[in-house]
N, C-alpha and C positions, 0 to 999 in steps of 0.2 A: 504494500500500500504506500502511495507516495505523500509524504507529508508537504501541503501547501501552506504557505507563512505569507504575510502578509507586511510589511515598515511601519511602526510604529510609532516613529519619528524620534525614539532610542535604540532602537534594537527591531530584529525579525522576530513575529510572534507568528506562532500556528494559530491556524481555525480552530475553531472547537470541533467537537466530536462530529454534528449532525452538518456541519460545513464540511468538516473533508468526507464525510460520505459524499456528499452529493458531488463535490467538485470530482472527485476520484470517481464518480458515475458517469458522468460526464466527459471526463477526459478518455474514458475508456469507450466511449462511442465512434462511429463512422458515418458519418464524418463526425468533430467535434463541433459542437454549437461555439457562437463567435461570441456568447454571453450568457451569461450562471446568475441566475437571480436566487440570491440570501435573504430574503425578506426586506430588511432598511437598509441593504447595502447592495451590488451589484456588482460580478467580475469581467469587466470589460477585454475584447481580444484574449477570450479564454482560450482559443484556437491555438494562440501563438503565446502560449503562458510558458513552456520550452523553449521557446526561442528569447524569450527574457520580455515580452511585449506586454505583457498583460496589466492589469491597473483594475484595483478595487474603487468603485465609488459610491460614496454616502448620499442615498437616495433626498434627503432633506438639506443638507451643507452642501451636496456638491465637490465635497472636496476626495480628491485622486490620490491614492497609497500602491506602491508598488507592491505586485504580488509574483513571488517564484515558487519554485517547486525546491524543497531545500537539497544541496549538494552533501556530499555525493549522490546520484539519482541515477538507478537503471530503467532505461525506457526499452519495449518489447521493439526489437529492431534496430536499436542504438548500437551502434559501435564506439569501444573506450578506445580513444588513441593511443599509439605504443608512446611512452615514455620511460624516459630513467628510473632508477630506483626513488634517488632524491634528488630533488628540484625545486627549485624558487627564480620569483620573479623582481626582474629588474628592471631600472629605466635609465636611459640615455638623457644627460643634463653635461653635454661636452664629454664626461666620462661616462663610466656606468654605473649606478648606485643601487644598491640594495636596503637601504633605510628604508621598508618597510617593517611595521611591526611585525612579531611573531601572529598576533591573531589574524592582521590582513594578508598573510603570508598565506597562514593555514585555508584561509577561505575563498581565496583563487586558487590554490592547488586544488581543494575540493572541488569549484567547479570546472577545473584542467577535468580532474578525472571521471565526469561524467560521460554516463553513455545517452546520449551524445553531448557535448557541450553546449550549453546553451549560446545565445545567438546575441543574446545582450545580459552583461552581469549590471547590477547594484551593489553597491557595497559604498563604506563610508568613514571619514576617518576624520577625528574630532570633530563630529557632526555636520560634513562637509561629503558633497556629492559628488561623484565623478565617474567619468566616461572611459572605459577600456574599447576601443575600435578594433575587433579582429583577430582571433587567435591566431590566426597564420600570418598575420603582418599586424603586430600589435601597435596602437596607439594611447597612447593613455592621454584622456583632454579634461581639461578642468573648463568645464561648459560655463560658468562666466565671462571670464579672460581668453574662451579659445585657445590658450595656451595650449600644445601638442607635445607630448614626451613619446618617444618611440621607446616599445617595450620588449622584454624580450623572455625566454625563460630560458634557466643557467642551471646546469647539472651542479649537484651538491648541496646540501645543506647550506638553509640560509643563514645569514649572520644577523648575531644576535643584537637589535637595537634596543638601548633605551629608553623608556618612558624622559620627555614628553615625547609623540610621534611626530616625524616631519608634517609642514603645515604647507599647502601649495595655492594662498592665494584666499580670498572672502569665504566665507561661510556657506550655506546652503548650497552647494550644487552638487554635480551626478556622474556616479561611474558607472558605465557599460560599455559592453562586446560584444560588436559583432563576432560571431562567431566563425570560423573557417574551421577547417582539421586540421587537428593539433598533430594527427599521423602523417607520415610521407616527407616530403620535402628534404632536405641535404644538411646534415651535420657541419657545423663549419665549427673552428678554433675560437672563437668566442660566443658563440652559444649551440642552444639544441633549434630544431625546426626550421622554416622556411627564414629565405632571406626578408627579414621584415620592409626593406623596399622594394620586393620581386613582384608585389602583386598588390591590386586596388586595395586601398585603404580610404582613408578620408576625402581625398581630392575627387573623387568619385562623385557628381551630381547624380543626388534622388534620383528611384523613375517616378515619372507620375504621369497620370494619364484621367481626361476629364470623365471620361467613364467609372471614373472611380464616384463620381457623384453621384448623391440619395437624393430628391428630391420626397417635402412631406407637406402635406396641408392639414391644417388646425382642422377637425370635425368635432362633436358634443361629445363624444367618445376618446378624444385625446386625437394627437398626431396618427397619420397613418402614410403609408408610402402609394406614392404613384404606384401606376403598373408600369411595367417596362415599357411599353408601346409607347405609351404619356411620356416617359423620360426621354427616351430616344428621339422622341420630336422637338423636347424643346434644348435638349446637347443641341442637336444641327441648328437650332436657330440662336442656339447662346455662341456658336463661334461664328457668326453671319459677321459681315463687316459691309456697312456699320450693321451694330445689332439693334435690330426692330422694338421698340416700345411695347407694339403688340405682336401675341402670336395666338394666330386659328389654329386648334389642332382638328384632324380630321373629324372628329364625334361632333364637331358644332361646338365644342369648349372654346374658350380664350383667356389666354393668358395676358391681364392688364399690367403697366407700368414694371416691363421687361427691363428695360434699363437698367432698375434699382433691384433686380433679381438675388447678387450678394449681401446687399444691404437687409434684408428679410421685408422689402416693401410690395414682390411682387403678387398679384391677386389674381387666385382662378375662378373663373367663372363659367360653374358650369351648371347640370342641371340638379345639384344638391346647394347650389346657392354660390356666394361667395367666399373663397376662405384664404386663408393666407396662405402663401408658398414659402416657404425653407428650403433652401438648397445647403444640402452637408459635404463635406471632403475628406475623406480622411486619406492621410498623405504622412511616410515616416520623415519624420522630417531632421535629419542630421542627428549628429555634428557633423557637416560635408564642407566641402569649400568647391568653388573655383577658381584656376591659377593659369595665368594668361603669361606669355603667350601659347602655352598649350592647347586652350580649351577656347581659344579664340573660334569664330562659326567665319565659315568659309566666304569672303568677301565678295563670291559670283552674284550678282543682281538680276540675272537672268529673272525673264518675270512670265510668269505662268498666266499665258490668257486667261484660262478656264477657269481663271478667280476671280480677275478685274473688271470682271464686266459681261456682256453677251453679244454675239453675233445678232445683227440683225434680219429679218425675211426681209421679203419683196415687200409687203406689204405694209411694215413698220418703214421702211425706209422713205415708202410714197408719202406716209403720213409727217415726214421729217418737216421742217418749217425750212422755206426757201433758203434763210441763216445758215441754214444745218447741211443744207444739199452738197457741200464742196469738202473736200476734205483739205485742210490747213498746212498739211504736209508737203503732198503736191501739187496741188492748185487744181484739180481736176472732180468732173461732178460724177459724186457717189453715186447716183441713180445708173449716171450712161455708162460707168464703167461695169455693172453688175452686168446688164443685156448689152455688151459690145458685141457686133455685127460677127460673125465668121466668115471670112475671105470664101467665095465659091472652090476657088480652086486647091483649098485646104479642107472644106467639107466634103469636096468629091474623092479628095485623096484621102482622108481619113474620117470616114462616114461617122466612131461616136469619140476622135482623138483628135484634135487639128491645133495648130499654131498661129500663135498671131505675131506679127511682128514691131517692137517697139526698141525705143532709144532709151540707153542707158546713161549715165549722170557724164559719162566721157565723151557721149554722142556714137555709139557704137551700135549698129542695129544689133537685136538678138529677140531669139523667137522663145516666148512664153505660151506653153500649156495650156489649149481652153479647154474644156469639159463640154455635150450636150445634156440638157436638161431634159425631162421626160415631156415638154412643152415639145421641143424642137429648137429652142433656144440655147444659147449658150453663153458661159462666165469664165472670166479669165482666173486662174491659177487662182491671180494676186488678190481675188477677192475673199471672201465674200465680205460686206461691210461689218466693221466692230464698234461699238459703245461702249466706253469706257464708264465704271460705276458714276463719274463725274457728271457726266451728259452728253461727250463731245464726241465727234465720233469722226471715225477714219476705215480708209481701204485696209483690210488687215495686213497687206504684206507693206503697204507703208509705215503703219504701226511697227511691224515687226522690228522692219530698220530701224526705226528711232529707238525704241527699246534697246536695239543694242549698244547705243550708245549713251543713254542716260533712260532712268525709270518714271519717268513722269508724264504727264499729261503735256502735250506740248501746246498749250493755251493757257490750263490756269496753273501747270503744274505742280499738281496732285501727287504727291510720292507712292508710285505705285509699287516699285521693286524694295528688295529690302535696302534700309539706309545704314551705311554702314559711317560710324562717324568717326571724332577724332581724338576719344578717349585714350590715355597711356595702353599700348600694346603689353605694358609688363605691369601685373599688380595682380590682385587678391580679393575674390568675397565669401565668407566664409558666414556660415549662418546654424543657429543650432536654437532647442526650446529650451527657455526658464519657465517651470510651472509655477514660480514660486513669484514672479511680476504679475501684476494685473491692471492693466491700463484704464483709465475712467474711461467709459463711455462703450469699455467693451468687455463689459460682466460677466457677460455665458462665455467668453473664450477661455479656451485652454493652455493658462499662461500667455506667455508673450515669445515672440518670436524672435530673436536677436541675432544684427546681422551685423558683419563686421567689413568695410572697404577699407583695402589700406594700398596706395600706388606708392612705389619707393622712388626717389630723385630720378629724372629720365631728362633724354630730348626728345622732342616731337619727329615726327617726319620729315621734315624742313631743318632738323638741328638744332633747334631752339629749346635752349634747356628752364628744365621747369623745376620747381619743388616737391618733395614726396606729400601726399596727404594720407589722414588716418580718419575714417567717420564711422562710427558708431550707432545705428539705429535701431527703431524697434516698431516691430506689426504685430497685430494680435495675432494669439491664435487659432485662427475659427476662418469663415469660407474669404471675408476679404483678406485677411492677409495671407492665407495660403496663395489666393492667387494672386496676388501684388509681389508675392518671392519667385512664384513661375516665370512671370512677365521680367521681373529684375533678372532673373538669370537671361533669359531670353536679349536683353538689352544691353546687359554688361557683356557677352558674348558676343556681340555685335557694335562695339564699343561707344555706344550712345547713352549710360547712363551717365557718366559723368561727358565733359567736353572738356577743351582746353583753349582756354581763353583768361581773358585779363579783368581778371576780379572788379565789380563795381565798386567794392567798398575800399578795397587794400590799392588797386593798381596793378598789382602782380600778375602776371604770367603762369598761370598754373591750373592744376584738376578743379574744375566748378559743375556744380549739378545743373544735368538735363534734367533730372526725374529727381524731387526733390524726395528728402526721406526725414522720418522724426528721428530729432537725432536726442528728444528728453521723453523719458516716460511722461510725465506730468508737467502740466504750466498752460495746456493750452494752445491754438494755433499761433500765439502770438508768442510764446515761446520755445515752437516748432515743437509741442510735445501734445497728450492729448489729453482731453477732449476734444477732437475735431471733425465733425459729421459731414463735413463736404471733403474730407481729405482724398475715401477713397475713389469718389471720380474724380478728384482734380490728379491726381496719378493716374487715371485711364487716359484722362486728356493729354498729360504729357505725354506717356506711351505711346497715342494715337498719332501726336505732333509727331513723334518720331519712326512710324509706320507699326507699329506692335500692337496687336490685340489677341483678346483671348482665342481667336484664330490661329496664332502662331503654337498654342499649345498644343501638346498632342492629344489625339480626339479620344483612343484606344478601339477597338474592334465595333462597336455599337454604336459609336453617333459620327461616324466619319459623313464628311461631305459630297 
């Protein structure tokens, strides 16, 4: 029988008797349920209570307690990794140090030697939290500061520290491990197991994917979830760009005030009345980082028709407003260029394939591709006509050209292609959860989400040297700041969250925000911290200033476009 503990905020404590029946009932199912209800208490991601995920919560408070399976643990199917006789663990600080104590010693060996090792440890040292990333490429992070120690395990008995224990930093924060196997990998002369930089560890970006999203609406009965069908239609209309205010879904429902869909403002109405909509996320969310110029996204702007807009018919085209008839590119009218004549002596020589012959920008004649229509008519190649989402509209293969040379609309220009800006090529964003912050004005979140930018001394592209910056911010935990961290990753890869320009206030030459961020838990917008109820669209606006919407996330298998 496997004994479940629960954090007590001093110590691991066991369930009582009629608790671990049920949880060990449970856990012994197939599949496992993804939640264990204890009467006034609830065990959350019971699924993944093995892999270290799991989390008790107090149905009245609200408040979240880590819950594991206590180490050592044999799981039916687990394998115990081979290891030495005796072994302990150490971290890299320039050297390699073993000052941990004898009991924190003992209780990552214990959960070393589980079958299987769990996937994320807790544990805790002068009443301070911290993160172990990876048994095969150990990391050890102190989730306030981000600080990263690489960790590692060393044949032999550890050595004996004394009381007081080393101290690494503020109070309250969290250690866990991802896990890997602790078996396999290559013996080297300063330690046991894998090269701890051989393989992903923290610089690893989350996966995340919008299918991961629950949608619920308030009924007299409490919340209850969509059906799939419902969901799936409003994923495809949540990554529309722009996204529609309203959306019809096929049963005659509609969904009001789309926009404010994260903010919990949007309303379905259907034939059970009006209720509110909730959309949920759950997304593992670090300690991860990204680190440029590695993880920079590929600067190609190539731009994908089949997003920006739609080809137009015959018949949209007739309806064009005289304004609209020419296309701006080449000076030549949409309508004549769709039904351009076919030479007789190219239709009698190629009855459904024929050629037409035109001049190219050097003055070179050359012959273009027309098609017959099932009319008897025919269109050149270079058509058929496009609309851009903007309004304006062009022959598509003169679009095409211009596209390849810059992404815009070549009238109001509208950045169509992705914008790649002039953010430092070399720096850092690093992001991880404090359960233990809680930002005003965002109650029901799950802690706060802390994200760390830091660019070290650089020169620009042109040479121009700048200064390093360090920023510090914070999003809640809950649907908008999870996707305010998708979109920042999306942007900082594409180097447009920050810019480089010459400060308004200092003069300086250096990293300034495109996409602004809190950089104080509390004070207010006026002291860039929160309470602030317009923040999370006025960061969609930036993002959109800079071509980014929740379009750019990935959809996963169910709401693709």
């Amino acid at each position: 029988m496997l004994d479940f503990q629960f954090w007590s905020d001093r110590s691991w404590q066991s369930f009582n008797q009629s608790e671990q029946h049920a949880l060990n009932t449970n856990f012994s199912q197939t599949p496992r349920p993804d939640s264990v209800n204890l009467g006034l208490r609830e065990v959350k991601n019971f699924s993944q209570v093995h892999q270290g995920h799991a989390e008790q919560k107090n149905k009245s408070t609200g408040k979240l307690r880590w819950v594991r399976i206590k180490p050592p643990y044999q799981i039916d199917g687990g394998v115990q990794p081979h290891l030495p006789p005796l072994f302990h663990f150490c971290y890299e600080v320039q050297a390699w140090h073993s000052n941990l104590r004898q009991e924190h010693q003992a209780e990552l060996v214990s959960y070393a030697k589980s079958a299987p090792p769990p996937g994320q440890v807790v544990f805790y040292i002068r009443g301070q939290e911290y993160v172990l990333l990876g048994m095969d490429a150990l990391v050890k992070v102190n989730v306030f500061t981000n600080r990263t120690r690489i960790v590692r395990i060393q044949s032999g008995p550890a050595p004996v520290v004394p009381a007081p224990a080393f101290s690494m930093g503020p109070a309250r924060h969290s250690v866990r491990s991802v896990s890997g196997a602790l078996g396999g990998g290559s013996h080297s002369s300063s330690g046991y197991g894998y090269n701890p930089r051989s393989s992903a560890s923290a610089s690893a970006p989350s996966s995340f994917s919008l299918s991961s999203a629950v949608f619920l609406v308030e009924t007299a009965n409490g919340r209850k979830h969509l059906s799939s069908h419902w969901a799936d239609e409003i994923r495809r209309h949540w990554r529309m760009s722009p996204r529609p205010d309203q959306v019809p879904l096929s049963d005659g429902s509609l969904v009001e005030n789309f926009q404010a869909l994260e903010c919990g403002s949007a309303v379905l109405r259907s034939r059970d009345g009006a209720q509110k909509l909730e959309v949920r996320l759950e997304s593992q969310i670090g300690p991860r980082s990204l680190n440029l110029p590695n993880d920079l996204e590929s600067e190609d702007q190539k731009v994908d028709l089949s997003s920006v807009g739609k080809y137009l018919s015959a018949q949209e085209q007739r309806r064009l407003p005289d304004s609209d008839k020419e296309c701006s590119i080449c000076s030549e009218d949409l309508v004549a260029a769709e039904k351009a004549p076919v030479p007789s002596w190219a239709a009698a020589r190629f009855p459904s394939r024929a050629q037409a012959a035109s001049v190219d920008d050097d003055g070179d004649v050359v012959m273009e591709e027309v098609h017959s229509t099932s009319a008897g008519s025919t269109s050149v190649a270079s058509g058929p006509v496009y609309q851009l989402r903007c309004g304006h509209v062009y022959h598509t293969e003169c679009l095409k050209k211009w596209f390849e040379q810059r992404a815009s609309c070549p009238l109001c220009l509208k950045e169509f292609g992705k914008v790649v800006g002039t953010q430092p090529r070399t720096g850092s964003f690093q992001w991880h959860v404090d359960r233990t912050v809680q930002l005003p004005g965002h109650m029901g979140a799950r802690g706060a989400i802390m994200i760390l930018f830091e660019f070290p001394p650089g020169t620009d592209d042109a040479g121009r040297p700048y200064p390093g910056r360090r920023e510090k911010g914070f999003l809640p935990n809950n649907c908008q700041g999870i996707i305010q961290l998708e979109l920042f990753k999306v942007a900082f890869r594409r180097r447009v969250m920050f810019a480089l320009s010459t400060s308004l206030t200092t003069g300086r030459f250096k990293p300034t925000f495109n996409i602004h961020i809190k950089t104080k838990p509390r004070g207010g917008a006026a002291q860039h911290g929160y309470p602030d109820n317009d923040y999370f669209q006025r960061s969609l606006d930036e993002l959109k200033n800079v071509g980014i919407s929740v379009a750019d996330l990935p959809a996963g298998m169910d709401c693709s476009t």
